[in-house]
C-alpha positions in Angstrom: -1.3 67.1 -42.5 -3.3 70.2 -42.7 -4.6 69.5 -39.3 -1.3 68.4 -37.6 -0.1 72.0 -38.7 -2.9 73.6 -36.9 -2.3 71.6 -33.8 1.2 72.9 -33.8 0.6 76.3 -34.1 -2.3 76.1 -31.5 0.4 74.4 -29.0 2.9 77.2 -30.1 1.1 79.9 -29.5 -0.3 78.1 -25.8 3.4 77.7 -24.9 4.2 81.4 -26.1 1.2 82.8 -23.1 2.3 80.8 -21.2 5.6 81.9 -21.2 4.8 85.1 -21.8 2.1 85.2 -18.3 4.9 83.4 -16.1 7.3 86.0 -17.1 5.0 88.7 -15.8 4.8 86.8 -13.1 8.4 86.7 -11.8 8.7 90.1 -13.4 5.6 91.8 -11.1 6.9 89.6 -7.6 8.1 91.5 -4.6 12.1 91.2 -4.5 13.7 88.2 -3.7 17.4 88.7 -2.8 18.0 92.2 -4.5 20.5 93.4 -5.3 22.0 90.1 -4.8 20.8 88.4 -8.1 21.3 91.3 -10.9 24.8 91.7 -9.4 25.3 87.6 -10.0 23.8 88.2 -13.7 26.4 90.5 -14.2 28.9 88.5 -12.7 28.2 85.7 -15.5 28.7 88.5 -18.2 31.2 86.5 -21.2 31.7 83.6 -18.7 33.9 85.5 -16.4 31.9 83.7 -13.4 33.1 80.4 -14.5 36.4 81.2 -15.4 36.8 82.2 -11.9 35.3 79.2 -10.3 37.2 77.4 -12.8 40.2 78.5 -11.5 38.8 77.9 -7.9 38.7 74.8 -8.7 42.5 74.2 -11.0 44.2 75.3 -7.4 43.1 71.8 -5.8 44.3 68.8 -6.9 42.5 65.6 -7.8 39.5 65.0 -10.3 38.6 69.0 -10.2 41.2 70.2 -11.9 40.5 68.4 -15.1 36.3 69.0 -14.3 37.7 72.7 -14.2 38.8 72.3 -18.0 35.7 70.4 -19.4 33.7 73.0 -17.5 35.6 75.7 -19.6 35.2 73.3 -22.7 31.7 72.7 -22.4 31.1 76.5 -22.0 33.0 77.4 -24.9 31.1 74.9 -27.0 28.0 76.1 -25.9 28.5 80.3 -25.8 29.1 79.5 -29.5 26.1 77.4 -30.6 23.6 79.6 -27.9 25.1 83.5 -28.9 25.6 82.5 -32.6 23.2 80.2 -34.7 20.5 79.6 -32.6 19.9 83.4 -31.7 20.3 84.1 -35.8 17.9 81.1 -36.3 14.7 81.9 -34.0 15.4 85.7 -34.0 13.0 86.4 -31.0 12.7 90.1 -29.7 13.8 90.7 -25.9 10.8 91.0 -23.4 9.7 94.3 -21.9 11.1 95.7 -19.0 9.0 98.3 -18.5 7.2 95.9 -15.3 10.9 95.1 -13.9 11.4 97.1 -10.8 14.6 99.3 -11.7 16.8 98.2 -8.8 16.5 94.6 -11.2 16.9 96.1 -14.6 20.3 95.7 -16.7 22.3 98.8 -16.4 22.4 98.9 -20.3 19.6 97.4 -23.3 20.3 94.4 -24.8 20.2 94.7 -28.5 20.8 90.4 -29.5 18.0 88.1 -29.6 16.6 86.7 -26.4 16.3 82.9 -27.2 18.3 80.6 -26.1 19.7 82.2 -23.1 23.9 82.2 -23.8 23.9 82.9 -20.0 21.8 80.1 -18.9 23.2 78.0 -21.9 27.2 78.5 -20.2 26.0 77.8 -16.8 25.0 75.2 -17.4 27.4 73.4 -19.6 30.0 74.5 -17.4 27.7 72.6 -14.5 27.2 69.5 -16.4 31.0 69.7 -17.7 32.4 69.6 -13.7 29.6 66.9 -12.9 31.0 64.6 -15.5 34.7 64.7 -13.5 34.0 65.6 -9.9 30.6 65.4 -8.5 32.0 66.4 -5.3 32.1 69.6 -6.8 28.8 69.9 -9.3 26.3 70.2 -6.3 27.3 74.4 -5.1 28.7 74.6 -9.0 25.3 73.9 -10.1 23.8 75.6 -7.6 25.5 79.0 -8.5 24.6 77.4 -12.4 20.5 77.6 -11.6 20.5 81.1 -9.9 22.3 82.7 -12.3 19.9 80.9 -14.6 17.2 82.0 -13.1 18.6 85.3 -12.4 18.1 86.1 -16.4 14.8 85.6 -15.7 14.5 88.4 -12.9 16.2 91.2 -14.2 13.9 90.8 -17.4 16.6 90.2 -19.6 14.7 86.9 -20.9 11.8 84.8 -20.8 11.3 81.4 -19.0 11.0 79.6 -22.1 14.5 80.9 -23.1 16.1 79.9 -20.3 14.8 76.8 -20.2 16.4 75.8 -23.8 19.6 77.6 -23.0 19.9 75.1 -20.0 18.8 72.2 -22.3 21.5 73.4 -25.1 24.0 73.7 -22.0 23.7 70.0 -21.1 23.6 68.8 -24.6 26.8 70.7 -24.7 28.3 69.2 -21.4 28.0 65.8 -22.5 29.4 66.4 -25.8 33.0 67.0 -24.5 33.2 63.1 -23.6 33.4 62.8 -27.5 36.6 64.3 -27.5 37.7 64.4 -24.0 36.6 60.9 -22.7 35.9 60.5 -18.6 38.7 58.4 -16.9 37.0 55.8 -14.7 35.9 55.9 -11.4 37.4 52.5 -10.4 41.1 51.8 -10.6 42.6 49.9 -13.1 42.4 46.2 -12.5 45.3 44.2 -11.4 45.9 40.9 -9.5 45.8 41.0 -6.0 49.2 40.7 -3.6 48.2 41.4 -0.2 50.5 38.0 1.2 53.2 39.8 -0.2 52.4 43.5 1.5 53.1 43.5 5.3 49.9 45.7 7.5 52.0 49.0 8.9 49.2 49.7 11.3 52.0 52.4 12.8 54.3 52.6 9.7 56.6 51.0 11.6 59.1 49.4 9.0 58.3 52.0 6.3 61.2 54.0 4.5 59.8 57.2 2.9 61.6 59.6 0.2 59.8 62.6 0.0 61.3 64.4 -3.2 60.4 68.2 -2.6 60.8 69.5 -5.9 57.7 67.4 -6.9 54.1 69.5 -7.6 53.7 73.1 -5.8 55.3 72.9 -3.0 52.9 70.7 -0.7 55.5 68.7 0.6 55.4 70.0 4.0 51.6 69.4 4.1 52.5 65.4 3.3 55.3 65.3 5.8 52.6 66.3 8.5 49.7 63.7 7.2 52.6 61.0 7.2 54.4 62.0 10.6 50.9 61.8 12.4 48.9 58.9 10.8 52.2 56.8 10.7 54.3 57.7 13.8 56.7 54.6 13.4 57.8 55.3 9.8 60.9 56.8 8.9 60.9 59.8 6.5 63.8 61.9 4.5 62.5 64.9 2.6 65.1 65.1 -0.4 65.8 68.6 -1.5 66.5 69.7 -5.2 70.5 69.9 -4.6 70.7 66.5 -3.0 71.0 63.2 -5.0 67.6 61.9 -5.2 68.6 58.1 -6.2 71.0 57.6 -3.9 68.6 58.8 -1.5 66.0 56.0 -2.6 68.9 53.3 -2.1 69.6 54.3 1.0 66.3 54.1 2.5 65.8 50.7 0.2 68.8 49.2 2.2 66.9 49.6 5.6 63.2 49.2 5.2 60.6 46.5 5.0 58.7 48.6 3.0 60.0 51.4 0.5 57.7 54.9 0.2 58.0 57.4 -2.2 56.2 60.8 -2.6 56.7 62.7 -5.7 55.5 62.6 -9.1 56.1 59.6 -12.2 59.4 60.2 -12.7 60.2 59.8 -9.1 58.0 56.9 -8.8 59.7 55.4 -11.5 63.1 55.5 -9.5 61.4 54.4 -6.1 59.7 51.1 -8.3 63.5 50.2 -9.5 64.8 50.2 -6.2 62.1 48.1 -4.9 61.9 45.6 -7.4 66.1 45.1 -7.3 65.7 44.5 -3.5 62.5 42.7 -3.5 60.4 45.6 -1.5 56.5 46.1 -1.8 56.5 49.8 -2.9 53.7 52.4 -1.0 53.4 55.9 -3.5 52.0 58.8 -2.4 51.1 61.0 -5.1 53.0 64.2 -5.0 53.5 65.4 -8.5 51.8 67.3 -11.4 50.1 64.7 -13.2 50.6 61.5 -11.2 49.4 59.4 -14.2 50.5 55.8 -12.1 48.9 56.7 -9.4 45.4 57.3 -10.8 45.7 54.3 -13.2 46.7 51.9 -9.4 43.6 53.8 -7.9 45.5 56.4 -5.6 43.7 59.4 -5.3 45.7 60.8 -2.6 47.7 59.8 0.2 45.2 59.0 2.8 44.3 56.1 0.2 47.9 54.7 0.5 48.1 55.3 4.4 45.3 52.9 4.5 46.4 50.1 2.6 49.6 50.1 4.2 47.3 50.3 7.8 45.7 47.0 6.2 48.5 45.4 4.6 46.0 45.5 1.4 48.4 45.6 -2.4 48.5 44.4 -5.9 50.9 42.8 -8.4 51.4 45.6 -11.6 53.4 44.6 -14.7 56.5 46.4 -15.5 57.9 47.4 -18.6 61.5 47.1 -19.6 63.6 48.4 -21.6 67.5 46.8 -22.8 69.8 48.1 -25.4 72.7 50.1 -26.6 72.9 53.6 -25.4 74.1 56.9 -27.6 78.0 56.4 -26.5 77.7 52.4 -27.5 77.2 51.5 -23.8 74.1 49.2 -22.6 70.8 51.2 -21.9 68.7 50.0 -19.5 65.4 50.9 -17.5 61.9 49.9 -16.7 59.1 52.3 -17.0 55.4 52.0 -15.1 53.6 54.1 -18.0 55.3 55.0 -21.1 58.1 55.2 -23.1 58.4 57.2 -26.0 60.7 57.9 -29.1 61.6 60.7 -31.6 58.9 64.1 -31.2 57.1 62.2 -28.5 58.8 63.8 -25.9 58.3 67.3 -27.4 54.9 66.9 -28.0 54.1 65.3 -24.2 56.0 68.4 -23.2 54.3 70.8 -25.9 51.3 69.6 -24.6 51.6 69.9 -20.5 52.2 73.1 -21.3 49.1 74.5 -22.6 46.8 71.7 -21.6 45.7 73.4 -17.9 44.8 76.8 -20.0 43.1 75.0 -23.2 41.9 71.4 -22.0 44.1 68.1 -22.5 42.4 67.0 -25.8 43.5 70.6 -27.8 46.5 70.6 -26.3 46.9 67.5 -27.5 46.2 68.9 -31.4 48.4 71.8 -30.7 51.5 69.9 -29.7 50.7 67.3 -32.7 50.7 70.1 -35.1 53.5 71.4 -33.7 56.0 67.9 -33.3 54.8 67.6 -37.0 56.0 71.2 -38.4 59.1 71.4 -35.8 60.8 67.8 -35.8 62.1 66.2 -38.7 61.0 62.6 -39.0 63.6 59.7 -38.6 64.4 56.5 -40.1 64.5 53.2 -37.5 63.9 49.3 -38.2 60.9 48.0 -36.2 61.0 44.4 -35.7 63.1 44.1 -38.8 60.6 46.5 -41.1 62.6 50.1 -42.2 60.4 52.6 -41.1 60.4 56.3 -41.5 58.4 58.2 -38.4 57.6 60.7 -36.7 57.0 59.2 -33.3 56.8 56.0 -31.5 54.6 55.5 -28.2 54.8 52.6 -26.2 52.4 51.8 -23.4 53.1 49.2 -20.6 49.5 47.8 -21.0 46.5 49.1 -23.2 46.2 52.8 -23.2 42.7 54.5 -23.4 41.6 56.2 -25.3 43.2 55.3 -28.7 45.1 57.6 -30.5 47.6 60.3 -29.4 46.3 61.7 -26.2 46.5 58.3 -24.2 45.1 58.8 -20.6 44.3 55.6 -18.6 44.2 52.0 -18.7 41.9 49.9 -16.9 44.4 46.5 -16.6 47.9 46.5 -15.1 48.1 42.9 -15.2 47.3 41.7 -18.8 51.6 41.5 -19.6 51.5 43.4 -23.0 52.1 46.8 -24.9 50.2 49.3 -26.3 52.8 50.1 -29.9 51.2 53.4 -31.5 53.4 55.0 -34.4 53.0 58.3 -36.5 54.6 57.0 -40.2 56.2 59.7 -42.0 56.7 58.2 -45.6 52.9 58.3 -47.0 52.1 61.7 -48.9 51.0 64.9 -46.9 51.4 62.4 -43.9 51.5 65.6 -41.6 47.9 67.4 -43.2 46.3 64.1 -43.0 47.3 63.1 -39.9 45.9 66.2 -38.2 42.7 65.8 -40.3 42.3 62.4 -39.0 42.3 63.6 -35.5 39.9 66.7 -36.3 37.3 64.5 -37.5 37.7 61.7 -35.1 38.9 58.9 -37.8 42.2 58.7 -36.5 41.6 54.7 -36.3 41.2 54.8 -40.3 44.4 56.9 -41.3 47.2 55.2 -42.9 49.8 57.1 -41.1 48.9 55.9 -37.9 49.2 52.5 -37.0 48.1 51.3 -33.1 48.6 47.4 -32.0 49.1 45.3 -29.2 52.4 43.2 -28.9 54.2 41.3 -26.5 57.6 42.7 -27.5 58.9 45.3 -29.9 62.7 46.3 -31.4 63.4 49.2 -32.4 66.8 50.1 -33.9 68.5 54.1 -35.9 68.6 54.0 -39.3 71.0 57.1 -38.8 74.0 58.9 -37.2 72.1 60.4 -34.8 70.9 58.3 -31.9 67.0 58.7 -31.2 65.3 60.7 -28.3 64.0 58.1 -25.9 61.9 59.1 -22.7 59.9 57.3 -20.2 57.1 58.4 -17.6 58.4 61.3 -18.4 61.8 61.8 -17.6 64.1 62.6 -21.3 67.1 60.3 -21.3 70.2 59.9 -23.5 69.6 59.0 -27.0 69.6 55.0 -27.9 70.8 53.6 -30.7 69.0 50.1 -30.4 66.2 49.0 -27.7 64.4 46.2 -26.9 61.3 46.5 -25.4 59.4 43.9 -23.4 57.1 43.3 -19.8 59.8 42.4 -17.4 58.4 39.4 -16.4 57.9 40.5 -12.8 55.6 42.4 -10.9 55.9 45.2 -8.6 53.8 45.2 -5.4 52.1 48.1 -4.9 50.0 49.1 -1.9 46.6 50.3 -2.2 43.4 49.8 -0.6 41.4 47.0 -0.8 
């Protein structure tokens, strides 16, 4: 043992020259890209250089914006570990500076430790963070990530070594998010194939499109243009926010072989009802905030839809549906394409929209929780003949990934059953150890959450009041009694093959 000890400390103090000799080494070499580099260092000061990016990267749309926010995740995660314990637990002394050419040097002296490097460590989390979600964007992300890296190096502020295990740290802390803010997949959710039903539009001729232009930031115009010149033949109405956006959809549903519909869920959700009630294949091009049906169908934009309808290439995706008695005693009825939801479900989904671009989905998710929980009184309801007293009721048309409540994606639209999750209210402290379950991850285990799959589910007030209900996220009237089932049929949607 003896001699494994003296091995070590013959290896340490090697490595220690060693990075000791190639510090002196960068530290004596004539100047690279001065004053370029120190101003970069500088730049990276409390992650400032990758909030901006980060925000760079928010303003597009697609897979960046939510790379932007495990970026910022990752960065957070790893600022704390690399500035905090690991600087207290190896407590090594900042190199000299007296070989750094002054032009290099730090405008002021460090007085923390030097290892790891909380630079190098945040660089690269937020690197291996935007790589997880859009490797389109991780090769000039980690780019920037290495010369700043390298940069700490230059000015003298560390040593190799230092850097080295700040980058390792930042990785480490990169792939850690996935714990708690799991990757959606790259391929689109699986679903049966209904191309004989989905005429080819090489010219849009035939195609009925409702543009609704109070959907996302304003970038209808931009879609107007891609549609008008990649589909000359189709006919388009752009729907403004005064103008009656279902009657719109009816319209166009009347006269077209093929209904269109750019906006967001919500829209979507009208455009699907239209087209299965007339018998239409639908064509969506995503145009809203979130455009959750759109990712799960594989829909990434709208020159992905302008194909398949070029190729006549769709699929066959269940529907959910929903039948009952409304809040005035009348019949309630409506199909949804995601979710439906009742009770604090709707407040937390919008709770969480709210603060999930600035904080990341996952604690958003916790904060609107906590807050449904504090804020909304629970409510009594039968559930397939069982009295229940909750606090929300989530119902997914198909399996919903991952479990708990921050569903995201599923990976089959065809499998004809619902995801039932449900936050019970009558166990003791069911608020305190609910939110305990989700900050330790044993959600699964808690006895006032309950997740299963089902075919059907009935859900009936217990009270005066009738219950919030909301689906793909548009609030409704309150119902009094619901059914909720898979349709039956399927609604053709085009995407490519």
């Amino acid at each position: 043992m003896r001699h494994d000890v003296a091995i070590g400390r013959r290896l340490l103090r090697t490595g220690t020259a060693l990075d000791r000799a190639l510090f002196s080494s960068i530290a004596g070499a004539r100047p690279l890209v001065d004053p370029l580099l120190p101003r970069l260092s500088h730049a990276a000061d409390h992650g400032m250089l990758w909030w901006g990016v980060a925000g760079a990267l928010g303003a597009t749309k697609g897979r960046r914006r939510p790379a932007a926010l495990r970026g910022l995740l990752a960065l957070g995660v790893a600022s704390a570990a690399a500035n905090g314990p690991a600087k207290l637990l190896f407590r090594r002394d900042r190199p000299p500076t007296h070989g750094i050419p002054p032009l290099r040097r730090l405008s002021r002296d460090l007085t923390t430790f030097s290892f790891p490097s909380g630079h190098s460590a945040s660089a690269a989390a937020f690197a291996t963070g935007v790589a997880l979600d859009a490797p389109g964007a991780a090769v000039p992300v980690a780019v920037l990530a290495s010369a700043v890296a390298f940069s700490r190096v230059y000015v003298g502020a560390h040593y190799p070594g230092d850097v080295l295990a700040g980058v390792a740290l930042g990785v480490g802390a990169g792939l850690l998010t996935t714990k708690v803010m799991p990757r959606r997949p790259w391929t689109p959710a699986r679903a049966r194939p209904a191309s004989a039903w989905a005429p080819a539009l090489p010219d849009g001729t035939g195609l009925g499109v409702v543009v609704n232009a109070r959907a996302g930031a304003g970038h209808h115009a931009d879609l107007v243009g891609a549609l008008r010149a990649h589909l000359p033949g189709a006919r388009i109405v752009e729907v403004e926010p005064e103008q009656d956006l279902g009657a719109a959809i009816d319209r166009m549903a009347q006269h077209s072989r093929v209904l269109g519909i750019a906006g967001g869920d919500g829209t979507v959700n009208t455009a699907a009802a239209a087209a299965l009630a007339r018998g239409l294949p639908l064509a969506v091009f995503p145009a809203g905030t979130l455009n959750h049906f759109a990712a799960d169908v594989g829909l990434s934009g709208p020159g992905d839809t302008i194909k398949a309808l070029r190729d006549g290439s769709a699929v066959a995706v269940d529907v959910g549906q929903v039948d009952g008695t409304g809040a005035a005693g009348t019949r309630f009825g409506r199909i949804f394409l995601n979710t439906a939801s009742l009770g604090g479900y709707p407040d937390m989904v919008r709770v969480r929209e709210r603060f999930e671009r600035r904080i990341g989905k996952w604690p958003a998710m916790l904060l609107a929780l906590s807050w449904v929980l504090w804020n909304e009184p629970p409510f009594e309801v039968e559930v397939d003949g069982e009295n229940r007293r909750v606090w929300l009721i989530f119902v997914g048309n198909g399996r919903y990934l991952p479990d708990g409540f921050a569903p995201t994606y599923r990976t089959r639209l065809d499998e004809s059953l619902l995801d039932l999750r449900v936050v019970d209210a009558s166990a003791p402290l069911a608020r305190l150890r609910l939110v305990g379950a989700v900050l330790t991850g044993r959600l699964g285990r808690s006895r006032v959450y309950e997740q299963r799959t089902v075919e059907r589910v009935r859900i009936s007030s217990r009270q005066s009041a009738p219950l919030p209900f909301a689906s793909d996220g548009e609030v409704s009237e309150g119902v009094r009694r619901i059914a909720i089932t898979t349709s039956g049929a399927r609604l053709v949607v085009y995407r490519p093959a």
